[in-house]
N, C-alpha and C positions, 0 to 999 in steps of 0.2 A: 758667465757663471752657469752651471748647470743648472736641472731642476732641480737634484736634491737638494747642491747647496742651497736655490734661491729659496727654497719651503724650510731649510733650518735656520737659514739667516730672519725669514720671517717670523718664523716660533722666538726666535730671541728674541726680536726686537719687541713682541707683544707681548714677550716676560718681563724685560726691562720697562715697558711703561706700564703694566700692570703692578709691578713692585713700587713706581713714583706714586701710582694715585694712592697706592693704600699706605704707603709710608706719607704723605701728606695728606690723606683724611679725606681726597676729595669725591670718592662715591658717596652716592644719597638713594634712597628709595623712594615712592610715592605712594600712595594709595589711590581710591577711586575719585573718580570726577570724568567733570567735560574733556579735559586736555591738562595730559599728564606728562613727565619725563622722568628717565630714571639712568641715573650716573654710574652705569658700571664700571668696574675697576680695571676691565681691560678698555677702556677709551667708549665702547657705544653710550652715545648721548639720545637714546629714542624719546620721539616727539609724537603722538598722539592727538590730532582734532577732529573731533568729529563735528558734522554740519550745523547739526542737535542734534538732543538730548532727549527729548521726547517728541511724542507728537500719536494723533489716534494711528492705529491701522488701517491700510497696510504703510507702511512706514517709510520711506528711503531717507536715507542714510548714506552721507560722503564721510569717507577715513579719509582724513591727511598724516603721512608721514615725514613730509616732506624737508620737516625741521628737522629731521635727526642727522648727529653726523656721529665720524668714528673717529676720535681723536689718532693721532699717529699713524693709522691704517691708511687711508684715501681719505682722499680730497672730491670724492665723488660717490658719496655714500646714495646719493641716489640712484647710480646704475649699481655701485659695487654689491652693496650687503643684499641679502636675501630676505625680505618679509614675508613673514609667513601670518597669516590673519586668521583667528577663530571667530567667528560671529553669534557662538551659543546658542544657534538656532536646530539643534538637529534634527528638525521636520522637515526642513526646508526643502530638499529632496535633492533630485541634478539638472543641469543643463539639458538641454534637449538638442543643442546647437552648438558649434565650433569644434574644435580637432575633437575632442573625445565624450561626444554628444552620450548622456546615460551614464556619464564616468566621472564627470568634473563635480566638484559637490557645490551648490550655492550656501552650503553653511562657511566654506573656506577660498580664500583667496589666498594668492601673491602681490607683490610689487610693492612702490612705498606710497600709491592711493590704491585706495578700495572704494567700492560700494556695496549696500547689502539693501534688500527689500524685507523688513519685518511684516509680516501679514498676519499674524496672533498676535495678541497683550498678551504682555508680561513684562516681567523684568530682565534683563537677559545682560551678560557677563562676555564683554569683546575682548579677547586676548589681542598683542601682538607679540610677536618674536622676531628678533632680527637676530641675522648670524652674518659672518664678513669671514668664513674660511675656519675661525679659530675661536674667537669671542661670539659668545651667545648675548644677549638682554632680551627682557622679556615685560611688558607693562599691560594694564588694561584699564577700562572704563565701565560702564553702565547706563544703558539705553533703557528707557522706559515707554514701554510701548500702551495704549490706551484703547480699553474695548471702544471698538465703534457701535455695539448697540447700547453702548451707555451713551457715549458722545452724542449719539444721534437717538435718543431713545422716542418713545412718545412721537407726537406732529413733527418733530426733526429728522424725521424719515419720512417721504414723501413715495409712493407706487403706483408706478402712471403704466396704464397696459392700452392696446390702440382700438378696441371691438369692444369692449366689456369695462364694470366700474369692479375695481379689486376685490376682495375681502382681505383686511386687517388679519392677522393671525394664520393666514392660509396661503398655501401653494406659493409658502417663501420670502411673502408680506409678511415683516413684524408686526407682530401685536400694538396697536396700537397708534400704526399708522396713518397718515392723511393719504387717503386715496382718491385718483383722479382716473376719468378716462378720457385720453388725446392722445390721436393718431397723428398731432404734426409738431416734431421732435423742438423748431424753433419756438414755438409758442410754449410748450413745457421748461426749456431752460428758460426762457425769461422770465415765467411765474413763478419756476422754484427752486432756481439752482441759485440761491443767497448765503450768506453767511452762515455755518453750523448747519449745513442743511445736506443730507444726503437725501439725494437724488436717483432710484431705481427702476428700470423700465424692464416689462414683463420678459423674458425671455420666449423665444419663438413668434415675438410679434416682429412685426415690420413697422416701420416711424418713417414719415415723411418730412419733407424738407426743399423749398424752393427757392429761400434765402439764407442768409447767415443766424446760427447760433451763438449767442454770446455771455461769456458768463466775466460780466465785471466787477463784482464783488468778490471782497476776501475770504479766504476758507478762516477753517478750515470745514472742506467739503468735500466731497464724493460723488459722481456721476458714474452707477453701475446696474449692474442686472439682477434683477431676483427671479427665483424659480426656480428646482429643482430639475438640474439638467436638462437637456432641449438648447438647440442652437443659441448665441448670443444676440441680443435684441438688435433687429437690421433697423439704420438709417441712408434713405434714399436720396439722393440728392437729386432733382429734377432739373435742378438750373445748373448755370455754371461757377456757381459762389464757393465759397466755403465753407464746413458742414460746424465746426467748432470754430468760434475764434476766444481766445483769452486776453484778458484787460484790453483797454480800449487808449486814447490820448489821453482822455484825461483823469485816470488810474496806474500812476506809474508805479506804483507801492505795493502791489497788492499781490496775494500768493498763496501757494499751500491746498493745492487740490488734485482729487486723484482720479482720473477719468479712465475709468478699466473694463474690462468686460464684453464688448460692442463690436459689430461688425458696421464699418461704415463705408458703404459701397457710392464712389464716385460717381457713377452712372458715365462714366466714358470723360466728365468735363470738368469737375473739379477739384479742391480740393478737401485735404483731411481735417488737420488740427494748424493754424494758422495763430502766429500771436499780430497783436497791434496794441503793443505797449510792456512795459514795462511789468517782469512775473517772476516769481522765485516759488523754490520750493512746488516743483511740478512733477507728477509720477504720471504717465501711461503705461496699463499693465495688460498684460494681455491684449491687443487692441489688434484689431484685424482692420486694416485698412486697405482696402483696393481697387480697381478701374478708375485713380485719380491722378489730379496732374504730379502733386505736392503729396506726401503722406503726412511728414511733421516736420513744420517750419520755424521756428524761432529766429532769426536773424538780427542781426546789430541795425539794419541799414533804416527800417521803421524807426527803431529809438533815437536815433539822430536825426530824421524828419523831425519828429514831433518835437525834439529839443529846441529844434531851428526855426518854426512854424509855429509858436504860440499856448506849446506846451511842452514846458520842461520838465526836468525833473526825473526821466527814464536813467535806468542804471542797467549796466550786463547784467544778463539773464543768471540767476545763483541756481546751483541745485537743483540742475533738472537731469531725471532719468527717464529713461526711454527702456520697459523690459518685457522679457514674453512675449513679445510684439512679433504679428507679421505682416510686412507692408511689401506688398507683391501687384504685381498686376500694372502696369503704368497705365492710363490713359492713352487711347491712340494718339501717335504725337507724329512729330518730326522734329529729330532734335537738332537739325542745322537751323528751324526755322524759332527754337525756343518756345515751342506748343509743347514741351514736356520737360520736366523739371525731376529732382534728387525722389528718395524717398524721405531720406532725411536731411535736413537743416540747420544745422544747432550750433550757436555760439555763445559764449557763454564760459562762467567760474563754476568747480567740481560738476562737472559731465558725467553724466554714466550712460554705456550705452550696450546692455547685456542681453544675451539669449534671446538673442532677435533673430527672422527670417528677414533678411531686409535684400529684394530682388528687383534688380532695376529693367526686364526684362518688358517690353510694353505688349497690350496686345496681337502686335502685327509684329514683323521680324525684324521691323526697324527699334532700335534700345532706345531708350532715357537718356541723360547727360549723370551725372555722380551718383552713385548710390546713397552713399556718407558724404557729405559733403561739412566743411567746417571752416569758417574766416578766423576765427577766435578759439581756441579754448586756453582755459590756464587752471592747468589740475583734471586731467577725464583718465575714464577706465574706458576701453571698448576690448570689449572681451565675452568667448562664450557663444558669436555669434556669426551665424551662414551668411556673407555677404558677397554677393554675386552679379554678374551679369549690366555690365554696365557702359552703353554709348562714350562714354569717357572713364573717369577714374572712378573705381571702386569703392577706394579710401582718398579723398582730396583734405588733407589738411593745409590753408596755410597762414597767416596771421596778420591783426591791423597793419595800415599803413603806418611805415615809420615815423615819418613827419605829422602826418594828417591827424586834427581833434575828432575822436570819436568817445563814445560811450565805453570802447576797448582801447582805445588809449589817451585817456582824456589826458591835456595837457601837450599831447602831439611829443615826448621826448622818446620814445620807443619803447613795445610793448610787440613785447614775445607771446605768439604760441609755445607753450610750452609743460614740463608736470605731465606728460600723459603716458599710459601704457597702454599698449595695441598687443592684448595675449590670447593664445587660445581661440583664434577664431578661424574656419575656413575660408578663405579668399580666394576666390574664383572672379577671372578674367574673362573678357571674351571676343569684343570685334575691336577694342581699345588697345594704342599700343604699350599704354604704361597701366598697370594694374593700381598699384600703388602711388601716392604722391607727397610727398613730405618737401614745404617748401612754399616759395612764391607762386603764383597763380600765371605769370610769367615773366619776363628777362626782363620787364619795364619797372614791374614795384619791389621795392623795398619792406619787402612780407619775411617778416625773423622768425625759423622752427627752431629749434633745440631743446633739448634735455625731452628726447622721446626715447620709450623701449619700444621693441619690436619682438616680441619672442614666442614662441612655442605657434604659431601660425601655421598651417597648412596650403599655401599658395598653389595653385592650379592653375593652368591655360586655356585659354581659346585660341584658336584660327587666327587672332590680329595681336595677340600680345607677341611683343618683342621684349617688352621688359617689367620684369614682375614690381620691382621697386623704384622710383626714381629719390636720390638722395639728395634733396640742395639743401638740407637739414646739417645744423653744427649741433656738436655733443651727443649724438643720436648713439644709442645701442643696439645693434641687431643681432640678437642670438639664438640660439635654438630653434630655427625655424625649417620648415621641410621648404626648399622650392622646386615645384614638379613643373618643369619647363613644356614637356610632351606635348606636341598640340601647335603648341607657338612657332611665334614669325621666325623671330631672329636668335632665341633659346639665350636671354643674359636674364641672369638674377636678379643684381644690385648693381645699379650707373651712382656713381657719386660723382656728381658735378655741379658747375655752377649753371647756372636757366639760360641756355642759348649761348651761355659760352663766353658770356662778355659780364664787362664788370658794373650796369645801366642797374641794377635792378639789386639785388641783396649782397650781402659778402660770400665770399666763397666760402663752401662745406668745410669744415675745419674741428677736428677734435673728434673725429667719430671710432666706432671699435665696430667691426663684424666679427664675432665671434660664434665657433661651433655651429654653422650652417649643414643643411645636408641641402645640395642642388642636383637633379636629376635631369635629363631627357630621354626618352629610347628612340626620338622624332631624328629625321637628318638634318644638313643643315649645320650650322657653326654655330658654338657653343660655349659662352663665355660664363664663369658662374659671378665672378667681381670684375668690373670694369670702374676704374679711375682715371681720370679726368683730370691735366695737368693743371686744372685750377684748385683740384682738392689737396686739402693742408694736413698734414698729423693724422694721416688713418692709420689706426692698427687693424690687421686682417692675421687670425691665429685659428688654426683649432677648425681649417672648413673642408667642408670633403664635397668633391666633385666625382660626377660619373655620366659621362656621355655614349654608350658604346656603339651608337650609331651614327653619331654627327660626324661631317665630313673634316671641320676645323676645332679646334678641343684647344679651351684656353682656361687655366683654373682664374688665375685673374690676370687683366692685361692695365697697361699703364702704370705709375707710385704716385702719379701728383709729385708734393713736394713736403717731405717729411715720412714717408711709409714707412710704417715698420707690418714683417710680415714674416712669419713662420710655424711651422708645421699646417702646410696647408698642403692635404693631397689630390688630385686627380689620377682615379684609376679607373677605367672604363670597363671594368669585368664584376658587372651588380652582382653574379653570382658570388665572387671569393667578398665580397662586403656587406651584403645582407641577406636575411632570414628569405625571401625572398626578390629572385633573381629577375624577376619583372613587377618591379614597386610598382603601387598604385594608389595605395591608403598609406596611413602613417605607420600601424603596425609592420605595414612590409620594410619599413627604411629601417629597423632594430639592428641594431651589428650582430652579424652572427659570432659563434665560438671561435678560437684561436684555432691553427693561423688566421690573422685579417690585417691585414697592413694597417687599415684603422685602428685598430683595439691598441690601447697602452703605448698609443705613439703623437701623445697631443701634447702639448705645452702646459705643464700646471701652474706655472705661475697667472694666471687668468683670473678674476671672478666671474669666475660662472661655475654654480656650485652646484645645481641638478640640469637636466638634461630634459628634453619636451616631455616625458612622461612624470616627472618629477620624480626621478629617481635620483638619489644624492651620488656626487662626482666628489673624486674618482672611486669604482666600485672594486679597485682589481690594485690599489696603490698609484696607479698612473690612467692620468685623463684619457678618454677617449677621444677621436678626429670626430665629427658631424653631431648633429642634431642628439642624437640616441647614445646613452653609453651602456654599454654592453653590460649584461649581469650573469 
């Protein structure tokens, strides 16, 4: 069938079940609340949860979309339909970080999770809208966001400076506060970081620290800076402990605190924010953290110690966001020897992990091990955010053991990584050969990814990357993303296969789509942009555009696995007749240029993929564009 026919055969058939629901009555509308759905007449059945509902500022907040489907349309409304997310925050301002750093707005999102950070009270009005090509729906909720100088008014505010005793009312101390003066950062959280209690330390002081700080009690609470401008309050770590740790063995319950503001310098040996037990409902905001081994830890593998050892009761980490953040600097390490570790950590239900610097570069010219690092997630955003430079993988997702009883898969029958989108963020490679990793941690465990997106990224090289993405991930989406090979080993984009190639360890990749890629090199060298893997199952590959004009061997994609479907996929080596600029570099340079362009209006529409990396709606001209950018 052609395109036309297939885009008219589609408009019927979403008139014909548009014409069933309203001749049998079955649309309904909703109003506000926690978690809403609203039955349109053309089949969107959208689904709406947020984490909560209130709580003081600054706030974070998980959207789940994840219940929605589209009647008649797909079977796969979570890669298909497009979400568009309002968070009625219009102060909120932009990202500073990912493909279009100063450009992406933190009042609005895509995909079918979200996150958002409320930092004002107030009441505020969350749109969603989902669209599938043809049918719109559209729902919403209301967050209520709570002053923190109420929450915390009075002695519930605590200002502790390191030389000097405060004044209440001045240089940023609330009125009315409890003031202390202690220069050693452990002895103040244990005095006063309790229940309802926000906790502030002077800005431009320095705080020391030779053992662990711990904060075991429930919020909700705050650990932040007061003072008008002047660097963020340093804490020094003189030992080799760790500078935060949250709940402890025998607080598995306990949650809801917001630790923002601070510079916490490892002193070369340890680390940042470390949990030991059981936490939900966690924000780090702004947090500079660096010359440490760890920057921020949460891991499963403590809560099933303590499960097994005399204290039970730990559940997966809920609701933790990690934003604003930069964690740069590693500790001197050597990472063959395991003297240096991720920046991040983090396993766990709704993840967020936004508008971070997260730089796994250490300070000698030997790297780190992962940057992102992840065993568990089920439901995360990572988006918005510079993630770079890393001894091994950049981005390592992969998920509990099949078999095995944990906290992430209690019961041991299997339990997927899965729910996440990976949008808008720069990914930079460097002495590793796979940048990306979706997938088992190797060809021995039985570690299940699927149901990820992959899109609008900005993918970069170093010297040791051979391959930007490795795929052992089923139902995975990759679309709209720039891959700039230049630089690299071996110049491949996307390997889908299975871990070493045999059958010991997960199932084969199976059910995947690459869709609307743009892959570049100007480096020599051989040059593949999709490579498959005869273990991989059902990939579709549509809609990619390659350009190598210097590589010695030029392969748009090599292998089908078993079930490929594949078309309108171009490789033209001449970057001048395809984009705005003939020597890309940035993502603006990959834009298709005007007609003639072999890419422009020669893509496959029957696709969902409905805007293009800069969010501009497809197709602009009647007929899809080939690569990341559609032409306007």
């Amino acid at each position: 069938m052609s395109n036309t026919n297939s885009v008219v055969s589609r408009t019927i058939k979403h008139f014909l079940f548009g014409a069933i629901f309203m001749i049998f009555g079955l649309g309904s509308c909703g109003g506000g609340g926690s978690s809403k759905t609203i039955d349109s007449p053309k089949g969107i059945v959208l689904s709406m949860v947020p984490s909560r509902t209130s709580g003081v500022a600054p706030l974070s907040v998980f959207f789940d979309a994840t219940g929605t489907t589209d009647i008649g349309v797909t079977t796969r409304p979570f890669h298909d339909l497009e979400y568009s997310w309002d968070f009625g925050d219009t102060n909120a301002g932009t990202w500073t970080y990912g493909t279009q750093p100063g450009v992406n707005s933190k009042n609005s999102a895509t995909g079918p999770v979200a996150s958002h950070v409320f930092e004002n009270p107030g009441t505020y009005q969350i749109s969603l809208t989902a669209f599938d090509g043809i049918n719109t729906s559209t729902t919403s909720t209301t967050i209520t966001v709570q002053d923190a100088n109420t929450v915390f008014s009075g002695t519930n505010t605590i200002c502790i400076a390191s030389t000097t005793v405060p004044i209440a009312g001045s240089s940023g101390c609330p009125a009315g506060a409890t003031t202390v003066q202690q220069s050693n950062f452990v002895t103040a959280i244990g005095n006063y970081a309790s229940s309802g209690k926000r906790v502030l330390f002077k800005r431009g002081d320095t705080f020391t620290a030779a053992s662990t700080a711990r904060i075991d009690k429930t919020g909700p609470g705050i650990v932040g800076a007061y003072g008008a401008g002047g660097p963020a309050p340093k804490v020094q770590m003189a030992g080799s402990a760790t500078i935060l740790t949250m709940s402890s063995p025998t607080t598995p319950n306990i949650g809801d605190w917001r630790i923002m503001d601070f510079d916490f310098d490892g002193m070369s040996n340890a680390n940042g924010i470390v949990t030991d037990g059981g936490f939900n409902h966690f924000l780090a905001l702004r947090m500079n953290i660096h010359e440490a081994r760890r920057g921020i830890t949460a891991g499963a593998s403590i809560l099933d110690w303590w499960n097994t050892h005399g204290d039970p009761g730990h559940q997966a980490y809920d609701d933790w966001a990690i934003v604003d953040s930069t964690l740069t600097n590693l500790a001197v390490c050597d990472e063959n020897s395991g003297n240096c570790d991720w920046r991040v950590e983090l396993d766990g239900k709704h993840i967020s992990i936004q508008g971070n610097l997260l730089d796994g570069m250490s300070q000698t010219t030997t790297v780190g091990q992962h940057v992102l690092r992840s065993g568990f997630i089920n439901k995360g955003v990572i988006s918005n955010n510079n993630i770079r430079r890393a001894g091994r993988q950049v981005i390592k997702l992969h998920a509990p053991g099949w078999t095995g009883n944990s906290v992430n898969n209690p019961g041991g029958i299997g339990t997927y990584t899965e729910k996440v989108v990976i949008s808008d963020n720069q990914i930079a490679g460097t002495t590793n050969p796979w940048t990306v990793t979706l997938g088992p941690q190797d060809q021995y465990n039985d570690e299940r990814v699927r149901d990820v997106i992959v899109e609008r990224n900005w993918f970069t090289a170093g010297s040791g990357v051979s391959i930007h993405t490795q795929l052992f991930a089923s139902q995975t989406t990759i679309r709209n993303n720039i891959f700039d090979m230049t630089g690299g080993n071996q110049h491949q984009g996307i390997n889908v296969t299975i871990w070493g190639g045999s059958g010991g360890g997960a199932p084969a990749p199976t059910d995947n789509r690459i869709y609307n890629n743009t892959f570049y090199s100007s480096s020599s060298g051989d040059f593949t942009a999709i490579n498959i893997d005869s273990t991989a199952v059902n990939l579709t590959a549509r809609n990619n555009l390659g350009s190598a004009p210097n590589a010695s061997g030029r392969t748009m994609i090599s292998g089908t696995g078993s079930g490929l479907i594949q078309s309108n996929n171009l490789l033209n080596n001449t970057p001048s007749a395809l984009f705005v600029n003939a020597a890309p570099s940035v993502p603006a340079h990959f834009v298709l240029k005007a007609l003639p362009n072999p890419a422009r209006d020669t893509g496959a529409s029957n696709i969902p993929v409905l805007s293009d990396l800069f969010l501009i709606r497809r197709p602009q001209n009647g007929q899809i564009d080939i690569g990341a950018t559609e032409g306007h």
